[in-house]
C-alpha positions in Angstrom: -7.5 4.3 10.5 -5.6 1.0 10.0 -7.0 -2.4 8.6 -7.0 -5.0 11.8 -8.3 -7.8 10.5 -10.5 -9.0 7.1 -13.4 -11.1 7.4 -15.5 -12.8 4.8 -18.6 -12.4 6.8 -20.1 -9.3 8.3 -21.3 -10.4 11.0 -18.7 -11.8 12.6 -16.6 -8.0 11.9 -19.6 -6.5 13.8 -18.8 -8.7 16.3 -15.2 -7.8 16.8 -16.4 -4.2 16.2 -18.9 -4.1 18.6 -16.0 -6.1 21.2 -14.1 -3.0 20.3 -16.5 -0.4 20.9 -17.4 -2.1 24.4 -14.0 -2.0 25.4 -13.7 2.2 24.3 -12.0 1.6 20.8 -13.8 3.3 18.5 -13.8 1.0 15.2 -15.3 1.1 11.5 -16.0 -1.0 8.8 -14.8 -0.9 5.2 -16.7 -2.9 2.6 -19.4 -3.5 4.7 -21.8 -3.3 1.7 -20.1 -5.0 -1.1 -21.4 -8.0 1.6 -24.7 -7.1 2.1 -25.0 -7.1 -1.7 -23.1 -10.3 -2.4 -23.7 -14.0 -1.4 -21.8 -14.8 2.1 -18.2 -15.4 2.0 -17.7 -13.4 -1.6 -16.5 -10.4 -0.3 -14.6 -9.2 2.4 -15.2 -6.3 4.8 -12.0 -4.8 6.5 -12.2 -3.7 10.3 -10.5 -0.6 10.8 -8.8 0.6 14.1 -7.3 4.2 15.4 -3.2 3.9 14.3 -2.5 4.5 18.0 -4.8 1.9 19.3 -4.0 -0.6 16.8 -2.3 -2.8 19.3 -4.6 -2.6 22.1 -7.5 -3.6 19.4 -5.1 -6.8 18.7 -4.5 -7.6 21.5 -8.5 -7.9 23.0 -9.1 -9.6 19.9 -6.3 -12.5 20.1 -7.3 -12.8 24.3 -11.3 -13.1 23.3 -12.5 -16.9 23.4 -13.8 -17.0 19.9 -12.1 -16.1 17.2 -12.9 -15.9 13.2 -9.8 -14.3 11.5 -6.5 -13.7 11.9 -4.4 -10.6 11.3 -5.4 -8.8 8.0 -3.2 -9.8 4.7 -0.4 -7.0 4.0 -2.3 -6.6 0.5 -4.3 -4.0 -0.1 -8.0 -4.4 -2.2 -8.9 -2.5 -5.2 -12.3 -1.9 -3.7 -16.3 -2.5 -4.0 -17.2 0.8 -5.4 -14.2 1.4 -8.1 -14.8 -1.9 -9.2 -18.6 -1.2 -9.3 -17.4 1.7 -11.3 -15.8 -0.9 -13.6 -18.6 -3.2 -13.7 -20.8 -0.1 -14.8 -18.6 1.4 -17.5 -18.1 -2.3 -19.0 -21.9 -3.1 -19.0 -23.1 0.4 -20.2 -20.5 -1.0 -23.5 -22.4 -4.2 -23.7 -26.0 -2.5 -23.5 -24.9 -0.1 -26.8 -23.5 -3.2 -28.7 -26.3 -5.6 -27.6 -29.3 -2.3 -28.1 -27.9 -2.5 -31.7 -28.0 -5.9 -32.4 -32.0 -5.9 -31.2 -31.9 -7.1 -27.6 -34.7 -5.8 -25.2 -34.5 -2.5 -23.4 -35.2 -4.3 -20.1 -32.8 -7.2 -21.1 -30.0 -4.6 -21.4 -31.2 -3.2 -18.1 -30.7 -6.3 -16.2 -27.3 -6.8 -17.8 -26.2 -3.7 -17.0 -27.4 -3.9 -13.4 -25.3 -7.5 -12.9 -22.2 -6.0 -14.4 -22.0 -3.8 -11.8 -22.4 -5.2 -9.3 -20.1 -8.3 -10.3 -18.0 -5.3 -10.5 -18.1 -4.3 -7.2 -17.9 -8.0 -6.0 -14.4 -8.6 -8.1 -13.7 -5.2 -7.1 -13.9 -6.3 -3.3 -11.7 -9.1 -3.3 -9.3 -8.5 -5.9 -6.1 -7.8 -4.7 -4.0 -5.1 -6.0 0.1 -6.4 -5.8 1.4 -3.7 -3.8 2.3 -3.4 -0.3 0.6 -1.7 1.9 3.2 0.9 3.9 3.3 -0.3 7.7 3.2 2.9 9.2 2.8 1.5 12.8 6.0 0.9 13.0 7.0 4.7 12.0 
């Protein structure tokens, strides 16, 4: 599967999705729930096409009447859940350090809950600088 387009809101890529799926191309989602779990426009949530379909699923979406994105970026994202991963390993540190200095086991708790998943939200958008291999072209 092949990234289409990126959207910043999911319902709008379960819009094109379900434009897809109407016309016979099976789609997907990626990051669908790093933006149910963040506030709206924080993360981004790729829809993903069949290679061999790929332009057929451009070209319904660029003749539809409304549009929300463009084409995807040619970066690729480090992602919701390694960066929840992240988030997790960072605030389990802080709860050992703050748990010694006297803070609160629910305090810590908390803490370690919004670590992760400011994790997963940085993890989501953050960009990781290397180019994504067009294979469509191959």
């Amino acid at each position: 599967m092949d990234t289409l387009r990126s959207y910043n809101n999911v319902g709008e890529a379960g819009f094109a999705q379900s434009l897809l799926e109407a016309s016979g191309i099976r789609a997907s989602l990626e990051h669908e729930a790093a933006t149910s779990l963040s506030p709206a426009g924080v993360s981004a949530v790729r829809l993903q096409v069949p290679r061999e379909r790929f332009a057929e699923a451009e070209r319904i979406l660029a003749e539809h009447p409304i549009h929300f994105s463009g084409p995807a970026e040619d970066l690729a994202r480090f992602g919701f859940w390694r960066g929840s991963l992240y988030g997790l390993v960072v605030g389990a540190a802080l709860l050992l350090l703050l748990r010694l200095c006297g803070f609160p086991l629910r305090l810590l708790i908390l803490i370690v809950l919004v670590a992760w998943w400011l994790g997963g939200v940085i993890g989501a958008n953050l960009k990781v600088h290397t180019p994504v291999p067009d294979d469509r072209m191959a």
